[in-house]
C-alpha positions as CSV (number, residue, x, y, z in Angstrom):
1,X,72.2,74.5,-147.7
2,X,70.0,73.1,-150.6
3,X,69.6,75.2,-154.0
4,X,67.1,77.1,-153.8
5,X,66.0,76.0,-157.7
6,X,65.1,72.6,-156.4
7,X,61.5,71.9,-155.8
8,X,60.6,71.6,-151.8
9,X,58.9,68.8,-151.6
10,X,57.5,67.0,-148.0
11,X,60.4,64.5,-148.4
12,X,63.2,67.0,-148.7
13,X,61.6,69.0,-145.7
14,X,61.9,65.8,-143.4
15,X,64.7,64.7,-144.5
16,X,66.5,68.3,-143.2
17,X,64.2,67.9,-140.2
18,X,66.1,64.7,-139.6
19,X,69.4,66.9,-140.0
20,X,68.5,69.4,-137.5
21,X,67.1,67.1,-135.2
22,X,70.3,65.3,-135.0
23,X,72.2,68.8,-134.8
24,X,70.1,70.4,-132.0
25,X,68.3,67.5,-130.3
26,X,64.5,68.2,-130.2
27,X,64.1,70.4,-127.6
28,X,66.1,73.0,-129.7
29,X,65.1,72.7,-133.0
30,X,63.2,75.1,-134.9
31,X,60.9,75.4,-137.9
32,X,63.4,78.2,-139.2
33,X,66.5,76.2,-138.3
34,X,65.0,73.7,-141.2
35,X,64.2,76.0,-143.7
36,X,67.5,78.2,-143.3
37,X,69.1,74.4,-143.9
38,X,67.1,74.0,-147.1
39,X,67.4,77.8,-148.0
40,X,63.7,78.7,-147.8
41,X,61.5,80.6,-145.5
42,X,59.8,79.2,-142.5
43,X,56.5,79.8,-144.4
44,X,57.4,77.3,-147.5
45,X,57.8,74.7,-144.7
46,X,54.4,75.6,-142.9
47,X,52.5,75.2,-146.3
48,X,53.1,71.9,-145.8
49,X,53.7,71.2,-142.2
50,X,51.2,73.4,-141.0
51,X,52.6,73.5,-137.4
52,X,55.7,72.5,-135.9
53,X,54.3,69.5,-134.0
54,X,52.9,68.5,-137.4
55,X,56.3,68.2,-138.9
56,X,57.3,66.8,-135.6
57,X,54.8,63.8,-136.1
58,X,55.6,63.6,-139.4
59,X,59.4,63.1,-139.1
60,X,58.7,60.8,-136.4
61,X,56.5,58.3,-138.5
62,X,58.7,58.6,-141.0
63,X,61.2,56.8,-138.7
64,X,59.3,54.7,-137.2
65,X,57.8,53.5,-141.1
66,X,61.0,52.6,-142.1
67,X,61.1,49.4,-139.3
68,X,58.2,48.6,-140.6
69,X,59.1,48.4,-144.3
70,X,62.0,46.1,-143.6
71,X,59.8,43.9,-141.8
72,X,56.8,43.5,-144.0
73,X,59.0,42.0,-146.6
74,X,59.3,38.8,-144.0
75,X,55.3,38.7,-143.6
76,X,55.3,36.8,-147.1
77,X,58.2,35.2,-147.9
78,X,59.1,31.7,-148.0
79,X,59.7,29.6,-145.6
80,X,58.0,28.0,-142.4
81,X,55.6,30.4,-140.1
82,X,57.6,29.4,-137.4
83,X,60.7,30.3,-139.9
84,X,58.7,33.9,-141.0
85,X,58.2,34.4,-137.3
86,X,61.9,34.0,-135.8
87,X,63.7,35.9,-139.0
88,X,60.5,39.0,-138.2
89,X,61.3,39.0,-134.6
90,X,64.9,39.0,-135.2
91,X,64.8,41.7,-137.8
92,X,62.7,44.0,-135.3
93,X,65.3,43.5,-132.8
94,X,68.3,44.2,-135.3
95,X,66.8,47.2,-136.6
96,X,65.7,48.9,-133.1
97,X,69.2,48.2,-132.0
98,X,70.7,49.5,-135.3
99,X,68.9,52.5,-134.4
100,X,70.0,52.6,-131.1
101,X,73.7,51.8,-131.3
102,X,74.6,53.6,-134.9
103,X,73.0,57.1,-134.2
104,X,72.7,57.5,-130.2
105,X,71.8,60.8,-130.6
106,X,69.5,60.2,-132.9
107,X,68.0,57.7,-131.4
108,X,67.7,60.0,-128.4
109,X,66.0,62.7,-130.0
110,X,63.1,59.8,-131.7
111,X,62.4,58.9,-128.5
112,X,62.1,62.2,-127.4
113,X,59.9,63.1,-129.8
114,X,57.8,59.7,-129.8
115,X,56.7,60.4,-126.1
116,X,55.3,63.2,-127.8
117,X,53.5,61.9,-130.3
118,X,51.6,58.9,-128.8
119,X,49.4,58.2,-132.1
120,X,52.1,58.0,-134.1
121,X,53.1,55.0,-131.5
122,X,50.0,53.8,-131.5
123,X,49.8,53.4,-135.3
124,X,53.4,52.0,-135.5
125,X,52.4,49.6,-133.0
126,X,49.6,48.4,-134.8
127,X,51.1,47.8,-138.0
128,X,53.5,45.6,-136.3
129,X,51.3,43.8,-134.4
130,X,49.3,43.6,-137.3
131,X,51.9,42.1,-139.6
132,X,52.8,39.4,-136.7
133,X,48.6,38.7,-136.9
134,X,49.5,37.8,-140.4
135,X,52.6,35.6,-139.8
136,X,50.5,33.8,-137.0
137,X,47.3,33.5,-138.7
138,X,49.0,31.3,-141.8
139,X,51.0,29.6,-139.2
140,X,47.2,28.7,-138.0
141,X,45.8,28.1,-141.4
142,X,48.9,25.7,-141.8
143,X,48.4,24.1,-138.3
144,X,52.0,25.3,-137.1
145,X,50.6,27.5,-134.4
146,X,47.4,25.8,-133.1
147,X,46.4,29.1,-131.8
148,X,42.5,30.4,-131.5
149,X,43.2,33.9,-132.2
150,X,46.5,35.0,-134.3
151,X,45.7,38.3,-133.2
152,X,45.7,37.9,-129.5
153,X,48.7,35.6,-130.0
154,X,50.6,38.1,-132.0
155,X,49.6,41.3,-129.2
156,X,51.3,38.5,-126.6
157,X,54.0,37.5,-128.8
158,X,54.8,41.3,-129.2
159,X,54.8,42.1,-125.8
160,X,56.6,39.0,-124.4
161,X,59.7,40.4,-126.8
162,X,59.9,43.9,-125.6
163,X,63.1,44.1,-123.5
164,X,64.0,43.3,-127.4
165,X,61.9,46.4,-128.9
166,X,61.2,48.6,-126.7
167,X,63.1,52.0,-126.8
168,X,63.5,51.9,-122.5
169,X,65.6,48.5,-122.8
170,X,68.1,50.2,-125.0
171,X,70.6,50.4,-123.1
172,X,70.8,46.4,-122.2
173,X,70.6,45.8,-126.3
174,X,74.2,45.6,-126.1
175,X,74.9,43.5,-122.9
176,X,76.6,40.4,-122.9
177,X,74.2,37.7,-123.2
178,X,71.5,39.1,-124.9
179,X,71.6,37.7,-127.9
180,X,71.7,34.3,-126.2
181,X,68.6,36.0,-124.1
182,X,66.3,36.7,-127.4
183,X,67.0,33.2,-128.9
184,X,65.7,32.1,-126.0
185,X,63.0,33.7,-125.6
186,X,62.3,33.3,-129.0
187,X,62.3,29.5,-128.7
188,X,59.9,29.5,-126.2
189,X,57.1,31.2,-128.0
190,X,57.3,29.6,-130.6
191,X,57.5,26.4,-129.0
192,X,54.5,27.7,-127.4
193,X,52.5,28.6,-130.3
194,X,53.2,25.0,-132.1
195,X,51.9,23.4,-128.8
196,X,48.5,22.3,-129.5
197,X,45.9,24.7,-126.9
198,X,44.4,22.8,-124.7
């Protein structure tokens, strides 16, 4: 339980959501099982959450954000677009199955809870596809990726990688094979997007 003389603060509140969460799985975990974790009442977690599918969505993005963080680091490094592109796709597909293999239960409860929360998805969805735009669009600029729209190439290039991604292909993230799988798969869009469009 957390001292009770330490300011509660939205960050400490998810953070023991995240706790419970992996304690009770989401279908039994309460606003008060949070508090009495932080030693505060359920109403010092509704002034800032003001319902429980708020701090739901909340802890949620939260999780989600932090895929995103790693990746946007790639967007603007060095290196070749077709370089930024295989080391972003790569890092999406490490961290989703870091996710996946190093808290199953965890990982269980997110996806849970992200069926739930569909804008939060949404959202997460876009700021990924949005940072691939970005990748692709210098890779245009450049004349790597002869492509007429970075964005509609990036949505594709997005959704051609799913099984990689995708929380429902989880369980085949640790098959034999699949690594071999995403390089391939890998090569071929990008030896797509350097072809010239005809």
């Amino acid at each position: 339980m957390a001292p009770p003389t330490e300011t509660l603060t939205a960050e400490r509140i998810l953070e023991a959501t995240e706790d419970v969460l992996r304690r009770h799985g989401p279908a039994k975990a309460t606003v008060v099982d949070v508090a009495r974790a932080l030693g505060v009442s359920h109403g010092s977690v509704y002034r800032h959450f003001r319902t429980k599918a708020a701090l739901r969505e909340a802890v949620t993005k939260r999780w989600l954000d932090r895929t995103s963080q790693k990746l946007a680091g790639i967007v603007d490094a060095d290196g070749s677009p077709q370089e930024r592109l295989r080391a972003w796709l790569a890092g999406l597909f490490e961290a989703k199955r870091h996710k996946a293999g190093d808290d199953p239960e965890l990982f269980a409860t997110y996806t849970v809870l992200t069926d739930e929360v569909g804008t939060v998805v949404g959202e997460h969805i876009a700021d990924l596809t949005g940072q691939l735009t970005r990748i692709i669009a210098a890779g245009a600029g450049s004349g790597a990726f002869p492509v007429p729209d970075p964005a509609a190439a990036a949505r594709a290039v997005f959704q051609a990688t799913g099984r990689f991604h995708d929380p429902h292909y989880a369980r085949a993230w640790t098959a034999p094979g699949v690594d071999e799988e995403f390089t391939a798969v890998v090569d071929l869009l990008i030896r797509g997007l350097s072809s010239p469009s005809r």
